[in-house]
Structure formats: C-alpha cells, structure tokens
N, C-alpha and C positions, 0 to 999 in steps of 0.2 A: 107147379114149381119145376122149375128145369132140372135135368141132370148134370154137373159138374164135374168132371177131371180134374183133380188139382195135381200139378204138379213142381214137386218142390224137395230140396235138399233133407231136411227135415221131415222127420212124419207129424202129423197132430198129437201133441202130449204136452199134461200141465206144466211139467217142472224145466223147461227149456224156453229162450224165450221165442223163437218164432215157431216153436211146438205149440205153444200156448196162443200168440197172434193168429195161428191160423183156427184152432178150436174155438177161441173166441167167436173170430171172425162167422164160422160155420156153423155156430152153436145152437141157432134158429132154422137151421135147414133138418132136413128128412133124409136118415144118411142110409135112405135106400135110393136116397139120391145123390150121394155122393160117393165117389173113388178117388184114389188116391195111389199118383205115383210117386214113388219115394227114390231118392239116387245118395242116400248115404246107407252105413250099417251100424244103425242106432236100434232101438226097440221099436216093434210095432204095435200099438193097442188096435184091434182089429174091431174094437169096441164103438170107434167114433166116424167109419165107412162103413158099407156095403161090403167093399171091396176090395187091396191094395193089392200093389205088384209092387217088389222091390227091385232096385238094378243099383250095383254099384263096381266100379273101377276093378275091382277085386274081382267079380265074378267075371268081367269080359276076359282080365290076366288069366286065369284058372282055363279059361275057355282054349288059349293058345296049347296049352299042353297038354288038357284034358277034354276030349271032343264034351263036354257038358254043357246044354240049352244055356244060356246066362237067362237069369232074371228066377224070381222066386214070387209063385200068387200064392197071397196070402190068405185064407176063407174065413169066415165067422169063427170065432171061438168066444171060450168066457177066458183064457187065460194071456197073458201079453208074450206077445214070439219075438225072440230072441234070434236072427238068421246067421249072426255071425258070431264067432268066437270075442272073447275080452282082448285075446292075446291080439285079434284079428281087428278089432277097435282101435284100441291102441296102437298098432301100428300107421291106421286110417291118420289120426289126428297127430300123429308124428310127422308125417309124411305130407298135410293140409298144411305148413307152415308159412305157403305163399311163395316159396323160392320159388322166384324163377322157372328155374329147368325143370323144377318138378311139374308148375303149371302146366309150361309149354307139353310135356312126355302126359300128364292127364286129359288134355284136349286130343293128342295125337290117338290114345287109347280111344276114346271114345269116338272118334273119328274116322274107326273099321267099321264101325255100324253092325256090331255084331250084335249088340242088344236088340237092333229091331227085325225080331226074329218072330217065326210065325207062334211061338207062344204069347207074345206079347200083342201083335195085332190080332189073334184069337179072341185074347182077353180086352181090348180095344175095343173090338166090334162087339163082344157079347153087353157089355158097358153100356155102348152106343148114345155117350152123353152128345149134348147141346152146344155144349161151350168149354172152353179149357180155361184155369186160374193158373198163371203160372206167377209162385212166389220167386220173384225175379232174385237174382244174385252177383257175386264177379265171378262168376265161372262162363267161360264161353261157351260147352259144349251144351248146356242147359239150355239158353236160349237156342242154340240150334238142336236140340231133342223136340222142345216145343216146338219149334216151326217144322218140322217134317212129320209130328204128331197131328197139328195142324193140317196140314195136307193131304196127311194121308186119309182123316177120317173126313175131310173137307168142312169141318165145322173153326168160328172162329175163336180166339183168344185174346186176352188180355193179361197183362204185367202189371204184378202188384210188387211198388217199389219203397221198402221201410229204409233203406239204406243209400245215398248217394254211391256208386258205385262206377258211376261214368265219368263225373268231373273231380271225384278223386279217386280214381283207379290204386291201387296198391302195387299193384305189379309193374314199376316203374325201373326197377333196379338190374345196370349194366344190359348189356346186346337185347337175351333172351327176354328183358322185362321190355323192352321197347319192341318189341315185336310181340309177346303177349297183352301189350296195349292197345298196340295197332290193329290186331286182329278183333279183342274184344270189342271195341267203339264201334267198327266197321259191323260187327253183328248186332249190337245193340241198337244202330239204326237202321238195321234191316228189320229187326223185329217192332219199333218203332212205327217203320212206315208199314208196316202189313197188319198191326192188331190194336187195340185201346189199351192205351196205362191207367194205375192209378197211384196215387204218391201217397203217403200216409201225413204229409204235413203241408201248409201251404206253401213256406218258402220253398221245399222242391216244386211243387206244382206250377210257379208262377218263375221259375227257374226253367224247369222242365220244358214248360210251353215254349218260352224263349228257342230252348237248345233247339228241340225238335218240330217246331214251326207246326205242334198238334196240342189240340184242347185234351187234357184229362181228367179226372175226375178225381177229389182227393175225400177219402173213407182215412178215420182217426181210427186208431186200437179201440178195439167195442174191450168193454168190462161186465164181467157177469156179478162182480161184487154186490154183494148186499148191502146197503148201506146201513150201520151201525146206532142204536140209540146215541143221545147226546153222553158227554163222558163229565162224571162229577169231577174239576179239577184240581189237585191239589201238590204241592211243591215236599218233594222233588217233581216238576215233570218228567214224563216218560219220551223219549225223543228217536224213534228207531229210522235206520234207512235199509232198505233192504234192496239189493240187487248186483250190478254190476258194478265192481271197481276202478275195471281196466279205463283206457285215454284217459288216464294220470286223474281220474276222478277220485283217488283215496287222498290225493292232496290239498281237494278239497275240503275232504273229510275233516282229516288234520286241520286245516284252518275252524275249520268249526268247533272241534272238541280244546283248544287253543284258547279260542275266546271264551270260552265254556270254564274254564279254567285261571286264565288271567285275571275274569272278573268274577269267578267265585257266583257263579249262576248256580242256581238250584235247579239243577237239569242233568237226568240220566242219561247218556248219550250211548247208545247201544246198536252195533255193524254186524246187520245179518248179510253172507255173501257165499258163493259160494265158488269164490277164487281159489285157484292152489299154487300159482305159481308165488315160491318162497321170496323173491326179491320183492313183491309188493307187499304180501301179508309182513317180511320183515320190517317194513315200513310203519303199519299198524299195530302190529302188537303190545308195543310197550310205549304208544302213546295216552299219557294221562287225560282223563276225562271221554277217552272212547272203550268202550266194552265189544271185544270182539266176537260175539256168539256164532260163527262159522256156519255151513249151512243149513237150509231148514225147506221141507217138502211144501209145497202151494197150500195144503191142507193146513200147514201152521201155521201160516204166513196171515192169514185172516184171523188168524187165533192173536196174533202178533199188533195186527194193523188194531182192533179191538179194544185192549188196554194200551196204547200209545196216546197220548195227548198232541204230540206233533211229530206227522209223517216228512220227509229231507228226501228233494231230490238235488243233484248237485254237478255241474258240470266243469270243468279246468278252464282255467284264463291263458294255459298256453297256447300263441299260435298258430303252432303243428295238428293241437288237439283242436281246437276251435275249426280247421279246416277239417278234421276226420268226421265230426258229429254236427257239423252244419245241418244237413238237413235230417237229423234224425228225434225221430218222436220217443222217449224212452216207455214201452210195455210198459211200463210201473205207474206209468201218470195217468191213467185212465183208471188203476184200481184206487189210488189215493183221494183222488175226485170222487168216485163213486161212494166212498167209505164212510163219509161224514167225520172225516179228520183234517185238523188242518196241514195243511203243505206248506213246509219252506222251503224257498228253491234259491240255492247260491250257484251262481256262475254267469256267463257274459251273456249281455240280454241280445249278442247277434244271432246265435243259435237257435234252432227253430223252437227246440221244448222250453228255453226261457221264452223267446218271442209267444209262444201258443200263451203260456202263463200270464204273462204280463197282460197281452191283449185281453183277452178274455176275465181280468181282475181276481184270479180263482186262485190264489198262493198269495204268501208271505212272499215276497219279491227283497234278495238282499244281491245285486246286483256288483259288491265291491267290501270290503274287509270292513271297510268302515261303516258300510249300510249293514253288515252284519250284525255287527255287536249293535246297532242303533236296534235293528230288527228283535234280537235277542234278549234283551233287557225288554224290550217291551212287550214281549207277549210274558214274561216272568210275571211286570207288574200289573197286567191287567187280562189275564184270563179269557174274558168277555168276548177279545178277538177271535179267538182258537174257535169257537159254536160261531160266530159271525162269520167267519170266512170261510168255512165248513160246509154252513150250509149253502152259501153262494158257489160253492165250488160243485155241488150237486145239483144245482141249478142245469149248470155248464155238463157238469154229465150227464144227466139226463137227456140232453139234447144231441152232443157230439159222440158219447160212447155208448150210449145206449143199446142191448143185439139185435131190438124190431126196427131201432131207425134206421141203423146200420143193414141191414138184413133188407130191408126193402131199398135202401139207394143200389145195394149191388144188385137184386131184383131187377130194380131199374135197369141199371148198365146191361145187365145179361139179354135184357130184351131188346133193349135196341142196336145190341151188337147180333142177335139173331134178323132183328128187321133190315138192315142194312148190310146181311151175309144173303139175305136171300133179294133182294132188292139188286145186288150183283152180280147174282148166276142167272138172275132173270135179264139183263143187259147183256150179259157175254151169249 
C-alpha cells in the first residue's frame, strides 16, 4: 500500500462533514501510512494518521511579530489536540465569511511562503509518501501549497473535488471578487493540467472532462454504516432528516411537514441539524408537523437512522440554489443507502444527489409538491415499500459506497499516477 499526504482544510473527524468524507474515504488504509496536512484550527484526532502537521493563517500572522517557526507537528497521543484557542476559532470563522478583501489579504498571507519552512520539509521528508490527496476547495493558496508540496518532494498528486467551486466560484462580488476569481480559475487549471482529479458525482465528472479537456475519475462518499435489521412498521411513522439546512434547503423542509399536516398523515416528522444561525432556525421552529431535535454527535445519529422508518434528503427548487449544489453528492446519502431505511428525496431532479437517486432507482423520488403528497400518502398506506425500496437501495450501496470497493479504485488511481510519474522522469 502506498504512503499518502493528504492535504486538506479540515482534519479527519466524525462529526463535520468533510472530516468525515475523508475518514470514510481512508478508513481502509494503514494509517502508518497515512499523514495529514491540515490548514485550518479545528481539533486534531491524531488517532486516524501516523502523523499530522498543522499550519494555519494565524500562525504565519503571529510569525511577523513573533520570530516563531509557523506550523505545529502533531505526534501520536490517545487524547485529541486542541492547537488553538476557542476565542481564536471563532475569530477564524468570522473572518472565513468569503468577503472579498478578506480572501484577497488570506492568499496574500499565505503567499510569503513563510510556512514552507525547514520544519515542515523536515517533517515532509521524514513522511516520504508516494502521492499527495489534496481535498480540493475555493481557496487559492491551497492549490498552490499543493503544487510546490508537489515539487518539492517530486512525487505526484491528485484533486478530490466534492463541491463545484470553479463554475460557481463565490467570490464574485465588486473589484476585489473579480480578481479573486480570476486568479483562482487561473490556478485551478494549472493544478488541473499538472495532477489527476476526482469528482464525487458524475455530473461534475462529465462537466469537468468538458471544462478541462482531462479524463477523471469519479469515487462516491464510501459509508461505513452498518446496515440495520428490517423495521416492524407501524403508524405514526417515524420520519427523521438529519444534516444540513443551509441553500434554503429548510424550506424544503417546511413543504414537507406542510403536507404532513394539510393531509393529517400519520407521520412523525422530526429535524436533527446542527445549524445556529437564528434567521433559518427561526424559520423552523414553530412550524407544525416538524420536530426540531437540534444537534446530535455521529454516534447518535445511527442510533437515530435505526428507529426511523423513513430517512429525507431534500434539496430547494430555487434557481440561485440549484446552481450552488449542482454538482454536489450530499455525505448523508451514502449512510441512508447503506442503512436499510428507506429515503425520500424532495427537490429538482437537475441536481446531481436527485439525478444519482433517480438513476440508480434507490429512493422515494417526489420531484415537485404534488408528486409529494402523491409520494406521502402512499408509503402511509402501504408499508411494504419502505423494506422494498430499502433493500434495493443497499443493493446500490454495496456497489458505490462500499470502503473495499472504494479503497481499491483510489488504489487504482494511486498506481497509475506513480506509473506515469515515473514513466516521465524517465523521458525528461
């Protein structure tokens, strides 16, 4: 098995979602063969590498005033490290709000190069991986960390892309966003034409291919769920959604617990999440027929999926939103498949996590208000669906999210992107 670099905003951990897409994803490898660079200050579980080194914006500022090395290696322990302050968190995610000028002044910082210092290529070389994972993002200084990470250790890499980030950029807004556009595109096809991507859904991949006139390879969210005995059904059903509210997906919500109510369904409809900002939960709280149970740790969350008779994923028919989650696969639909529960999925079938559903037959599919309550009323009066569609939806995971089948395509990829690194240092 090769040795691996990942690097990524996030470190691996359950309760965040691309903490968890990458633990997933790694979950089959030997994490004395994995390390792990990290560029935020979130918590580290030193549990699930070898190895990690931290570096974030923070440390390189500190560095101008205080001659101190930036960057922090982190060693085995059994307890999780904490490297920053709360007070010092919370300013991070204040200050990540996407303005503009802040972008623009975050790439400038990082583009003294003070991080790549001889602790970190000490810790580089002592590593001495194969290949580099880098969980791509919109931050531009990432992709360029990677590619002179790249170069420096002369080994190659590849982009793992769960989010459209290039054809809908965010950073759009007055002068400074048009020049933090410009510049991001500009490196994302530089890193483009030098390493392998991978997409997490087809429509980016078949997108993708288009933009950047290269084959990649598209790996689904692996799920380590256990899948669940059959569940005896009985009315009230039990009907939970658990995850993400935000891109106006709570007003999805609300149509649901709506019709849930209009028609006097025998259906508990119950929103684990764990949003805080007050103008959406205002939204939720005092709507009839939804039960707002607030957040809840991954450990409970199977506890959850378990007694649920029918799991809800759900995306918004607005527009603006439909362009933000185009090509995005939501974490959550890989554990719902795996569970042997059935899934109802409301929202527009152009989207790629409707599109994945639909194709693949493995959801309650209510594509429009009216196919809802059509949808709703009849898994009420006939049960039968709920284990029928359940188990065909485990079908589908067994095959796409599985962590050996998954574990061996990136296997794959890692080999032949070391075959074709050395195939061209033997040409040059």
């Amino acid at each position: 098995m090769y040795k691996v670099l990942v690097i990524s905003h996030n470190a691996m951990d359950k309760n965040t979602n691309n903490g968890r897409t990458l633990l997933e994803l790694f979950s089959g490898f030997d994490k004395n063969n994995l390390a792990q660079l990290v560029l935020h200050p979130n918590k580290i579980n030193p549990e699930y590498c070898s190895t990690t080194f931290q570096i974030t914006e923070i440390d390189i500022l500190k560095n101008f005033f205080r001659k101190k090395r930036v960057g922090n290696l982190i060693e085995n322990c059994d307890e999780e490290v904490v490297n920053h302050s709360e007070n010092t968190a919370s300013l991070y995610r204040k200050g990540s709000k996407k303005k503009s000028s802040y972008v623009l002044c975050r790439n400038l910082i990082w583009d003294t190069k003070k991080w790549f210092n001889k602790k970190l290529k000490n810790w580089l070389k002592e590593f001495n991986p194969d290949v580099i994972f880098f969980f791509a993002g919109g931050s531009t200084f990432s992709l360029k960390l990677t590619m002179k990470i790249s170069k420096f250790l002369n080994i190659p890499y590849v982009s793992f892309w769960t989010d459209d980030y290039y054809l809908n950029n965010e950073n759009l807004n007055g002068f400074f966003g048009l020049i933090n556009n410009h510049i991001y595109k500009k490196q994302v096809r530089k890193l483009m034409k030098k390493g392998e991507y991978i997409s997490l859904t087809d429509l980016m991949l078949e997108k993708y291919d288009k933009v950047f006139s290269k084959q990649g390879n598209c790996i689904y969210t692996t799920s380590s769920m256990k899948s669940f005995e059959n569940k005896i059904h009985k009315l009230p059903l039990t009907m939970s959604f658990l995850g993400n509210i935000s891109f106006d997906r709570y007003k999805s919500l609300i149509d649901i617990a709506d019709c849930i109510c209009e028609n006097q369904l025998p259906i508990t409809f119950n929103l684990y999440t764990a949003e805080k900002r007050e103008w959406i939960l205002n939204n939720v709280l005092d709507v009839k027929c939804l039960n707002y149970c607030g957040q809840v740790e991954y450990d409970k969350v199977k506890e959850i999926i378990c007694e649920s008779d029918i799991l809800v994923h759900v995306e918004n028919f607005g527009k603006d939103t439909i362009k933000e989650v185009k090509y995005s696969l939501s974490t959550k639909i890989a554990d719902s498949l795996s569970s042997n529960r059935c899934l109802l999925a409301y929202g527009p079938d152009e989207v790629a996590s409707m599109d994945y559903l639909i194709k693949n037959n493995c959801a309650i599919i209510a594509p429009s208000k009216q196919e809802l309550e059509e949808k709703l009323k009849q898994l009420v009066n006939n049960t039968e669906i709920l284990d029928e569609k359940a188990n065909f939806a485990l079908k589908i995971a067994e095959c796409n999210h599985n962590p050996a089948n998954n574990q061996a395509k990136i296997n794959q990829i890692f080999e032949q992107m070391i075959v074709n690194s050395v195939k061209c240092s033997k040409e040059k």
